[in-house]
KEKOL-33708 format. One record per residue (C-alpha): residue number from 1; residue in three letters; x, y, z. Coordinates in nm, 2 decimals. Example, Ala and Ser with C-alpha at 12.3 -4.5 7.8 and 13.67 -1.06 7.14 Angstrom:
2
+------+------+--------+--------+--------+
: resi : resn :      u :      v :      w :
+------+------+--------+--------+--------+
:    1 :  ALA :   1.23 :  -0.45 :   0.78 :
:    2 :  SER :   1.37 :  -0.11 :   0.71 :
+------+------+--------+--------+--------+
//
This chain:
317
+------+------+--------+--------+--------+
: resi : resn :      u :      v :      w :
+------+------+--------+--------+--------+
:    1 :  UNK :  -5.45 :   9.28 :   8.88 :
:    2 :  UNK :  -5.36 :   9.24 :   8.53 :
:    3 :  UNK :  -5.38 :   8.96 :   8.37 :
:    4 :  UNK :  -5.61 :   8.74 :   8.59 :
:    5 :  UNK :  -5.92 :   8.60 :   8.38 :
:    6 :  UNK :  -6.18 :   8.73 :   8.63 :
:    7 :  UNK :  -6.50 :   8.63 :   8.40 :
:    8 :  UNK :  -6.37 :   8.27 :   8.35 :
:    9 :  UNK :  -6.33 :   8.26 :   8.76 :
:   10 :  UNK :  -6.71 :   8.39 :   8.82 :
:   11 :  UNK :  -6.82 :   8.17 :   8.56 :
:   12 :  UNK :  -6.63 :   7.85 :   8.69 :
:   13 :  UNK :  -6.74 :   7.95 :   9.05 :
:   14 :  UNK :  -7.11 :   7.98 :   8.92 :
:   15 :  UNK :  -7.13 :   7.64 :   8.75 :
:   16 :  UNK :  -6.93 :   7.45 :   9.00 :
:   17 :  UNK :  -7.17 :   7.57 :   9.26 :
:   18 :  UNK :  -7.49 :   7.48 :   9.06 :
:   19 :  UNK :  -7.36 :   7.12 :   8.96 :
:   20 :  UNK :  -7.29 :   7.07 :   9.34 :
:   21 :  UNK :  -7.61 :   7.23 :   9.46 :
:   22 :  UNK :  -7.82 :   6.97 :   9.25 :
:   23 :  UNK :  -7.64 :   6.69 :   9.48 :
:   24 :  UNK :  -7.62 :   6.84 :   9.82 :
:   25 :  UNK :  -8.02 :   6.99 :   9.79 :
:   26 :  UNK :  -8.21 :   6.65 :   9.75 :
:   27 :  UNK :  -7.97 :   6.40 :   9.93 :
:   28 :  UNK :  -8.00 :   6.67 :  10.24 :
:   29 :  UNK :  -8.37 :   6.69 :  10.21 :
:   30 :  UNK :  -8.41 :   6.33 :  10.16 :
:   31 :  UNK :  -8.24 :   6.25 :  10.50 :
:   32 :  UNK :  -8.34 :   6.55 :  10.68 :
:   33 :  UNK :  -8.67 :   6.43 :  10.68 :
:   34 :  UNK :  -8.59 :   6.07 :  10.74 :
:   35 :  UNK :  -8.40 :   6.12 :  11.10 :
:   36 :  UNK :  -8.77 :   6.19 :  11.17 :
:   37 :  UNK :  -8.93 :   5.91 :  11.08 :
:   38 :  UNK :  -8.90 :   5.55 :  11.26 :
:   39 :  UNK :  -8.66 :   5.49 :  10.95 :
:   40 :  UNK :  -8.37 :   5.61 :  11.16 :
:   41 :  UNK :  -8.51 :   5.34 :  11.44 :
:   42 :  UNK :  -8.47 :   5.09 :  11.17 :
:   43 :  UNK :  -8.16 :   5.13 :  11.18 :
:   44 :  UNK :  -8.04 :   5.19 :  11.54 :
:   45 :  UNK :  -8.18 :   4.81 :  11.58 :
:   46 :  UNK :  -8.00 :   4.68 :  11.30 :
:   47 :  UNK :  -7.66 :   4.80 :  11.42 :
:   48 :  UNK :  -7.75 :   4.74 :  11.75 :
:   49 :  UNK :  -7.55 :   4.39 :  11.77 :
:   50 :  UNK :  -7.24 :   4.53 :  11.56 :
:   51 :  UNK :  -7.20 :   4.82 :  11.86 :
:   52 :  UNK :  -7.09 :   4.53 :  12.13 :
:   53 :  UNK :  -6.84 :   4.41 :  11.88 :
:   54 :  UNK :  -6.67 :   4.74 :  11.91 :
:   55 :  UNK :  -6.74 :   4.79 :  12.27 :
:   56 :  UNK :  -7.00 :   5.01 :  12.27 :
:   57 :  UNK :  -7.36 :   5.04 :  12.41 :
:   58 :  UNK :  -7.64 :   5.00 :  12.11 :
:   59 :  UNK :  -7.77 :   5.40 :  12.17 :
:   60 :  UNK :  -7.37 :   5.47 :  12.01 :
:   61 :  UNK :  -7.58 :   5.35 :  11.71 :
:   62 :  UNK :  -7.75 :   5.70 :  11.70 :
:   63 :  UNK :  -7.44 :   5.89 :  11.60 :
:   64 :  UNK :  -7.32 :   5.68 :  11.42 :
:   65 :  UNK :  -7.59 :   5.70 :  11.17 :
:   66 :  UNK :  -7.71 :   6.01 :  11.17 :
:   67 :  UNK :  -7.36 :   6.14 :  11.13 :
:   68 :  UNK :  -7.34 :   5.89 :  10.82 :
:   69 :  UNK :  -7.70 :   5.99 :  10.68 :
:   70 :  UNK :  -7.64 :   6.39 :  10.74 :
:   71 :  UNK :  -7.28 :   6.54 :  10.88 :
:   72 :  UNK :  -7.04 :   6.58 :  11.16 :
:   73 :  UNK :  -7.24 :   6.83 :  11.36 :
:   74 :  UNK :  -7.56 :   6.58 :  11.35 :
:   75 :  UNK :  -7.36 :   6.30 :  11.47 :
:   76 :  UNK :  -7.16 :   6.48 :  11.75 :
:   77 :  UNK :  -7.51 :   6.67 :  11.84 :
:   78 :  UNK :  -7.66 :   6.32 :  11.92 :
:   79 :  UNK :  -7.30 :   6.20 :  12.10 :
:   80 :  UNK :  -7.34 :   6.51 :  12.36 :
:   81 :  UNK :  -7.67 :   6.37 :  12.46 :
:   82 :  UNK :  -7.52 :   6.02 :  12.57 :
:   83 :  UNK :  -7.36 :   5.93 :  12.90 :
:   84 :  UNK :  -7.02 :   5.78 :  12.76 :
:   85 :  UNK :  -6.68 :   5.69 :  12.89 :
:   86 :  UNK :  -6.40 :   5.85 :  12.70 :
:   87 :  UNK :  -6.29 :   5.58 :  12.54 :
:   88 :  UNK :  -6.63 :   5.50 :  12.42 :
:   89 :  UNK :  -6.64 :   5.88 :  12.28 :
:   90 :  UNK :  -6.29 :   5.86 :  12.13 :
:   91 :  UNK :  -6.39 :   5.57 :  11.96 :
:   92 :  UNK :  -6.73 :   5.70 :  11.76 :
:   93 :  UNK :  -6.49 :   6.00 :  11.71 :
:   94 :  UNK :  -6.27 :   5.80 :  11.50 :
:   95 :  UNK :  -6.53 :   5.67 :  11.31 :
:   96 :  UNK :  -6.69 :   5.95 :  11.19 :
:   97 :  UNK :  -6.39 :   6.11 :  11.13 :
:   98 :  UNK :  -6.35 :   5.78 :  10.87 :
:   99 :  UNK :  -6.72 :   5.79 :  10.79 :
:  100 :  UNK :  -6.96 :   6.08 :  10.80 :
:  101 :  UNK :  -7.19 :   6.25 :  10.53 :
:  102 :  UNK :  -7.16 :   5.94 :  10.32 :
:  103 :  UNK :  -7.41 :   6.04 :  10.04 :
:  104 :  UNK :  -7.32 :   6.36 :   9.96 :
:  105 :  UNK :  -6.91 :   6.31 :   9.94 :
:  106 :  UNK :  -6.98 :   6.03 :   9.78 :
:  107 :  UNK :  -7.21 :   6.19 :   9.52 :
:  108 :  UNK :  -6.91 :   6.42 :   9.49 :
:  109 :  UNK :  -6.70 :   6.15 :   9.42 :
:  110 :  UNK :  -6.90 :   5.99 :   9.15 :
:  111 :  UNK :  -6.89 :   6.33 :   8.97 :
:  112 :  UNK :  -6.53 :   6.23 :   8.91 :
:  113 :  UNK :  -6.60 :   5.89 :   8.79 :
:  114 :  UNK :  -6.50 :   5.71 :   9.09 :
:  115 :  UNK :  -6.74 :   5.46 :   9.26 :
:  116 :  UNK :  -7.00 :   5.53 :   9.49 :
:  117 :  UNK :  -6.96 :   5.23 :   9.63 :
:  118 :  UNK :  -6.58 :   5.15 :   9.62 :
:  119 :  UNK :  -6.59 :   5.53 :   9.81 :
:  120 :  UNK :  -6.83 :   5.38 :  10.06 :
:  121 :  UNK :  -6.71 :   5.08 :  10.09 :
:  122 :  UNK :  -6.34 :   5.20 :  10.22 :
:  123 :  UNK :  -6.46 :   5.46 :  10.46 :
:  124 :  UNK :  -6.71 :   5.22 :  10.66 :
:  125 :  UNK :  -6.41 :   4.90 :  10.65 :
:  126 :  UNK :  -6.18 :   5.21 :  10.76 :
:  127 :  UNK :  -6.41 :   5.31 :  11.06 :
:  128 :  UNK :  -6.52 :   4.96 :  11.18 :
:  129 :  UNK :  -6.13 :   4.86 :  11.15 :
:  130 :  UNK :  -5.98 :   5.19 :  11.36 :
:  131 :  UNK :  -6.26 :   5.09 :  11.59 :
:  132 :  UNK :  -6.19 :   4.73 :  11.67 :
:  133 :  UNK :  -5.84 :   4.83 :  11.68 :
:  134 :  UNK :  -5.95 :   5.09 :  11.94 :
:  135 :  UNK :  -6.15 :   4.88 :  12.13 :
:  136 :  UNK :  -5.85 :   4.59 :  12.18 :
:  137 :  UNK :  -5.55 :   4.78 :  12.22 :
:  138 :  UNK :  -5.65 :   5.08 :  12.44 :
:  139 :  UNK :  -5.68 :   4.98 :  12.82 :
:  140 :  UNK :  -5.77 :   5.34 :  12.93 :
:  141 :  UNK :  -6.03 :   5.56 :  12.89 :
:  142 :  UNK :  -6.28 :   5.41 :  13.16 :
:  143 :  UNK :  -6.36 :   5.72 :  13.30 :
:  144 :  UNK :  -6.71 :   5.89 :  13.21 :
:  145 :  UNK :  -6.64 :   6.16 :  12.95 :
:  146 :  UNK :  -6.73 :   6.56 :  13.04 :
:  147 :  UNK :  -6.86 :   6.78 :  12.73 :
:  148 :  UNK :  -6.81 :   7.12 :  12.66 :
:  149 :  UNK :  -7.01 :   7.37 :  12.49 :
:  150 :  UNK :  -7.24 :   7.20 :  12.43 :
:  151 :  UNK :  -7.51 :   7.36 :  12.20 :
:  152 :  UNK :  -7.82 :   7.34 :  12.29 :
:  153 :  UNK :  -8.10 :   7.09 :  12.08 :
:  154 :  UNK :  -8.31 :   7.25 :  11.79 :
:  155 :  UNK :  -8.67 :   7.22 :  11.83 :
:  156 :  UNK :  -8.81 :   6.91 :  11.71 :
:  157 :  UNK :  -9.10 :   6.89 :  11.41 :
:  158 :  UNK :  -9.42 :   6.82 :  11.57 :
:  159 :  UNK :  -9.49 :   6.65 :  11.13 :
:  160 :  UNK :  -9.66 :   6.70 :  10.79 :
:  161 :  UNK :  -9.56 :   7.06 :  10.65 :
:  162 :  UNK :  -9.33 :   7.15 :  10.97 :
:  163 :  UNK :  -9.13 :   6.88 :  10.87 :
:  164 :  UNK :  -9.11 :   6.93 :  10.52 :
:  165 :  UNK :  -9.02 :   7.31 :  10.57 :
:  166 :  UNK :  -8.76 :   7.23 :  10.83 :
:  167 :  UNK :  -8.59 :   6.96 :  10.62 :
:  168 :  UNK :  -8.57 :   7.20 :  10.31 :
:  169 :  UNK :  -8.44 :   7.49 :  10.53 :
:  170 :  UNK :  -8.18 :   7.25 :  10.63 :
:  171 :  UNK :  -8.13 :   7.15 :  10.25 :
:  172 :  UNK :  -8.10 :   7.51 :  10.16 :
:  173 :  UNK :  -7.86 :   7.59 :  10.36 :
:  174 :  UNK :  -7.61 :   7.33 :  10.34 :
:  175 :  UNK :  -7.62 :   7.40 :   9.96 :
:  176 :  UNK :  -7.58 :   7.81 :  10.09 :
:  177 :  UNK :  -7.26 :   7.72 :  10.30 :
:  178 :  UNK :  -7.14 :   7.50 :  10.01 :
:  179 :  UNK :  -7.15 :   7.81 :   9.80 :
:  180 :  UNK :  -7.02 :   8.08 :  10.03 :
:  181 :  UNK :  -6.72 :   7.86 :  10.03 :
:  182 :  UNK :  -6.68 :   7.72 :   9.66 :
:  183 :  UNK :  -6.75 :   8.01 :   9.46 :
:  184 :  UNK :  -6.46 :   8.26 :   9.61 :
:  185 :  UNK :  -6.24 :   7.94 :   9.62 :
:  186 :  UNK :  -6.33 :   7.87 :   9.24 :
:  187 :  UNK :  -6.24 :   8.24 :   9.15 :
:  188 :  UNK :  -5.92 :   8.25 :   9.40 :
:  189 :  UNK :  -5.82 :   7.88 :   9.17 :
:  190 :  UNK :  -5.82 :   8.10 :   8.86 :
:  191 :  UNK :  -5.55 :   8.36 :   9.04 :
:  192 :  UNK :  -5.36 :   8.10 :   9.17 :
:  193 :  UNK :  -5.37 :   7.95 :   8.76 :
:  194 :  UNK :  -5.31 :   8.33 :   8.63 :
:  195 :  UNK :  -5.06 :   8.38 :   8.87 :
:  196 :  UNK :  -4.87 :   8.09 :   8.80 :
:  197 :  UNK :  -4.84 :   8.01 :   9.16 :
:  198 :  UNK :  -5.00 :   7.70 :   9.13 :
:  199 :  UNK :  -4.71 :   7.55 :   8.93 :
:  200 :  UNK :  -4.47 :   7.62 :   9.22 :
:  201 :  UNK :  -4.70 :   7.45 :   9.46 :
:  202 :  UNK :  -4.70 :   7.14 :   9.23 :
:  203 :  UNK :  -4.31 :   7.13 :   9.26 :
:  204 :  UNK :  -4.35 :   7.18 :   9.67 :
:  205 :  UNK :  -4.57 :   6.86 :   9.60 :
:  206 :  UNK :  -4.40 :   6.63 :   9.40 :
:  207 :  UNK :  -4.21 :   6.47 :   9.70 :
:  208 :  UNK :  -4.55 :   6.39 :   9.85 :
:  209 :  UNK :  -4.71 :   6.26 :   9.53 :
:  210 :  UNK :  -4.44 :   6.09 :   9.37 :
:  211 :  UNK :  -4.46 :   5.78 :   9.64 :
:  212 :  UNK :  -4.84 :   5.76 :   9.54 :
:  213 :  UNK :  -4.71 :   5.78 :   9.15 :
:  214 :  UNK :  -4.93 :   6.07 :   9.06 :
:  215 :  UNK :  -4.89 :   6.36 :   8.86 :
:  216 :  UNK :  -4.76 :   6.73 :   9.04 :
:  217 :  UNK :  -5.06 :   6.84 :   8.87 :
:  218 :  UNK :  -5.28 :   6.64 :   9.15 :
:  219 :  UNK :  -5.13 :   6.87 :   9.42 :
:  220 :  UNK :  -5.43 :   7.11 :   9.38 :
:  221 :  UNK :  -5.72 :   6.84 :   9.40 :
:  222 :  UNK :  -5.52 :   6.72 :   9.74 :
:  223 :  UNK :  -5.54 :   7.06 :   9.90 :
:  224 :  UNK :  -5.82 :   7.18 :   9.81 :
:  225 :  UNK :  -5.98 :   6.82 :  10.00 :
:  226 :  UNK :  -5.73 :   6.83 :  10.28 :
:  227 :  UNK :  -5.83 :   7.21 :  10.36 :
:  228 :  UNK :  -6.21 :   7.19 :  10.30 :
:  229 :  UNK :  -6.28 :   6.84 :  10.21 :
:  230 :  UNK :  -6.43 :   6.62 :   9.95 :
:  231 :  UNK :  -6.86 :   6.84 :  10.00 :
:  232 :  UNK :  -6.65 :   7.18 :   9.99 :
:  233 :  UNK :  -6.34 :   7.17 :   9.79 :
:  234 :  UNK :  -6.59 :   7.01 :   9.55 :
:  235 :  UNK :  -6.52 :   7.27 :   9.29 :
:  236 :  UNK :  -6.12 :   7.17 :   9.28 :
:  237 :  UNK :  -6.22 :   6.83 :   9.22 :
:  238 :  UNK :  -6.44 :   6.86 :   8.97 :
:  239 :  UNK :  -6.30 :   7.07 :   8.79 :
:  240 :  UNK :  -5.96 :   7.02 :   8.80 :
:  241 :  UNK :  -6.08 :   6.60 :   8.71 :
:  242 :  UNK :  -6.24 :   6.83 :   8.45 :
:  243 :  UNK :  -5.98 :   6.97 :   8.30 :
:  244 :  UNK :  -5.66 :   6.76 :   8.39 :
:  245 :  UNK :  -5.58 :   6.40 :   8.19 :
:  246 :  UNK :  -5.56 :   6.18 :   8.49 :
:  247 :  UNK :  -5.55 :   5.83 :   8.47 :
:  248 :  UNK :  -5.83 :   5.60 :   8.66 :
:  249 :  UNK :  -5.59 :   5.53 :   8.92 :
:  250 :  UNK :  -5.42 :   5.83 :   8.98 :
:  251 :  UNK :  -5.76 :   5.97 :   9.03 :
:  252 :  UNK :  -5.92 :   5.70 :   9.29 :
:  253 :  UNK :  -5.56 :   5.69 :   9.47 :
:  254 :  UNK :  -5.65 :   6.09 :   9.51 :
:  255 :  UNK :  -5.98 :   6.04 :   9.60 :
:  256 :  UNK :  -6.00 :   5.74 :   9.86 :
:  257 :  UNK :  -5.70 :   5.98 :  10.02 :
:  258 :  UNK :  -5.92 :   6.29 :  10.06 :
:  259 :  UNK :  -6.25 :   6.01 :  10.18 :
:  260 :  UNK :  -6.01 :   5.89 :  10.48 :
:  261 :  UNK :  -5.82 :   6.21 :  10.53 :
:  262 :  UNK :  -5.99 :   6.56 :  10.41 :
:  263 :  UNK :  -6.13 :   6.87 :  10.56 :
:  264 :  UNK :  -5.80 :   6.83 :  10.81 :
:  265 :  UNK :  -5.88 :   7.15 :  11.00 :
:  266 :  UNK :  -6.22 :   7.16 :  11.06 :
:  267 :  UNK :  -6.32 :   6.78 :  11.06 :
:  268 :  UNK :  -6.05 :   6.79 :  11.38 :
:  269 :  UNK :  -6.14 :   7.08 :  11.59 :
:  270 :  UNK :  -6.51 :   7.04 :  11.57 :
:  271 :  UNK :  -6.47 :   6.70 :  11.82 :
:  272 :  UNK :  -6.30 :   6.99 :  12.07 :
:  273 :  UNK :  -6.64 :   7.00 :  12.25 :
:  274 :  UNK :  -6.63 :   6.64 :  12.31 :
:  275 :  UNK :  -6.36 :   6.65 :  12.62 :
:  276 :  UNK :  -6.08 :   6.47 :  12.40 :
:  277 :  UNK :  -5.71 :   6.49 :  12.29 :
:  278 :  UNK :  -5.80 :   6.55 :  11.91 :
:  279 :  UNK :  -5.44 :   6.54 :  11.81 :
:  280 :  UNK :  -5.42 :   6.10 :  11.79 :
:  281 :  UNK :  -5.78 :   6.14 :  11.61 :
:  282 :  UNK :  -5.60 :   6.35 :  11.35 :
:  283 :  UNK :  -5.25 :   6.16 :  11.29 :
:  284 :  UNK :  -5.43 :   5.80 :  11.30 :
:  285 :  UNK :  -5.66 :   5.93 :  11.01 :
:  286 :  UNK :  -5.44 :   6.09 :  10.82 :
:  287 :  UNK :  -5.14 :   5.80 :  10.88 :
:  288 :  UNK :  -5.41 :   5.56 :  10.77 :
:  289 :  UNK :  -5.51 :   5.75 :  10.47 :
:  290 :  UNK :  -5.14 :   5.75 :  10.37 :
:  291 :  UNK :  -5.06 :   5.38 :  10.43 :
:  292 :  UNK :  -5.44 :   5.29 :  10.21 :
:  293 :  UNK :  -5.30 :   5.48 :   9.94 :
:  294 :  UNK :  -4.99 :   5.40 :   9.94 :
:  295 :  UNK :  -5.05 :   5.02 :   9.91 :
:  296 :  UNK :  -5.31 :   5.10 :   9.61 :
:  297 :  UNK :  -5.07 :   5.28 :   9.45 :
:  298 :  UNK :  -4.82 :   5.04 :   9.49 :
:  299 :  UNK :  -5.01 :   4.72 :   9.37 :
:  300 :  UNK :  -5.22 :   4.93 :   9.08 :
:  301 :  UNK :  -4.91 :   5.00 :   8.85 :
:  302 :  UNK :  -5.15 :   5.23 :   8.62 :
:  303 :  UNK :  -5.45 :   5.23 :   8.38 :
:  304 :  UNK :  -5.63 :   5.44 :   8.10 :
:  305 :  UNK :  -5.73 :   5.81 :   8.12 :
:  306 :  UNK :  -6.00 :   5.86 :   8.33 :
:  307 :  UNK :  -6.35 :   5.95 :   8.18 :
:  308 :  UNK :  -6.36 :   6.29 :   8.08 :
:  309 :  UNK :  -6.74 :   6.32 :   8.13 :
:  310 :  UNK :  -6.72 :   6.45 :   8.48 :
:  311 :  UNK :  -7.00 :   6.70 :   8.61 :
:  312 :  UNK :  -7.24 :   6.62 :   8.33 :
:  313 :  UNK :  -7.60 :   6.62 :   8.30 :
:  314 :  UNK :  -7.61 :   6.30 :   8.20 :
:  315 :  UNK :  -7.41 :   6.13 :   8.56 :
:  316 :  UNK :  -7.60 :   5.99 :   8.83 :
:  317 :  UNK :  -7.51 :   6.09 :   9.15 :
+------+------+--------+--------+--------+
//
């Protein structure tokens, strides 16, 4: 196709994917080999109390944090090996649809100048709120909860190098998914740009944007988090924070959107397996993520350019 800056595409695809894969390898080796140590004890018996708060038993703890620590399919692996009712299960469904791989989306995050901890911060209030919420106002869901396909358990690390090697072939390949996905989707960005088409799906936007009061250009980092979410559609972010003059709040109004409501598709049909009606779990989190950012955008009238050092050397993730 004529026209379309194929090099620039490639290129953007290559660095995107090398800025991300410095976050995602380390934070995924770090915890990898943590969940087997007594570390992830430590902190089953710290949330231990919290769990009856919320109405459920202290192993719910175990999901909870290894979904946190690592991803979805860690958490809902350790939910398929607890005898729950399905409310309990609907419940820790909820939250880690809130709050799940916490330090690499929010090292993502903090590419784009927005706080770790402000990014934190809402998605744990969000899931500990949805879950009290949860816990008073359903009646039902006594019954004991059936699972389907369940997968069956990866061998465990009998420790020392086995341990090691396993956590870095884990690393490695979380930061090899990452870049089967981002460096076509960077490259595909630079035909939409060529192409013009990304200027008509800014006007198709504007009606959803222009209650949050941000820019039509903002229409690309919201799609690319609600299809593949904030670790994946990464490479949007970045680089259209990168490249685009958004102000400070037109960027965290986008942002704490995508960290209550992103990766739409899969985030939902992965808790399939658990035996429940998925379709409340996705219009509660994405009606949430709309009424959060609506009231920040509301109450934040507006603010300065955001810092255009995003996806340097020189940020801490």
């Amino acid at each position: 196709m004529k026209g379309i800056q194929w090099g620039r595409g490639v290129h953007s695809g290559l660095i995107t994917s090398w800025e991300l894969g410095k976050v995602i390898f380390p934070v995924t080796l770090l915890v990898s080999i943590l969940q087997y140590t007594a570390v992830i004890d430590w902190f089953v018996r710290g949330l231990t109390p919290i769990m009856s708060w919320i109405g459920l038993p202290g192993e719910a703890a175990i999901p909870l944090v290894l979904g946190n620590l690592l991803n979805l399919y860690a958490g809902i692996g350790a939910i398929l090996s607890l005898d729950l009712t399905v409310k309990q299960v609907f419940i820790l469904a909820l939250m880690l649809s809130f709050s799940h791989n916490l330090l690499v989306e929010s090292a993502v995050c903090r590419r784009v100048g927005i706080s770790v901890f402000l990014v934190m911060g809402a998605r744990i209030s969000l899931a500990l709120l949805a879950a009290v919420l949860v816990q008073w106002t359903w009646k039902g869901g006594s019954e004991t909860a059936v699972y389907g396909l369940i997968p069956a358990s990866p061998s465990t690390p009998q420790g020392g190098w086995e341990t090691i090697w396993a956590a870095s072939e884990t690393a490695l390949m979380g930061v090899l998914q990452m870049a089967i996905v981002v460096f076509p989707l960077m490259i595909c960005i630079q035909i939409l740009k060529d192409l013009r088409w990304l200027d008509r799906f800014a006007d198709w936007m504007r009606p959803v944007l222009h209650p949050l009061r941000i820019d039509p250009r903002g229409s690309v980092i919201m799609a690319g988090g609600l299809l593949f979410g904030l670790a994946m559609g990464a490479g949007v972010i970045i680089e259209q924070a990168r490249e685009k003059r958004f102000t400070r709040r037109e960027m965290t109004v986008m942002v704490l959107f995508l960290a209550a409501c992103h990766a739409v598709v899969e985030d939902t049909i992965i808790f399939i397996p658990l035996g429940i009606n998925v379709l409340p779990l996705l219009l509660i989190r994405f009606g949430v993520a709309v009424l959060l950012t609506l009231l920040l955008a509301w109450f934040w009238p507006g603010s300065k350019p955001v810092d255009r050092r995003v996806a340097t050397e020189g940020d801490c993730a």
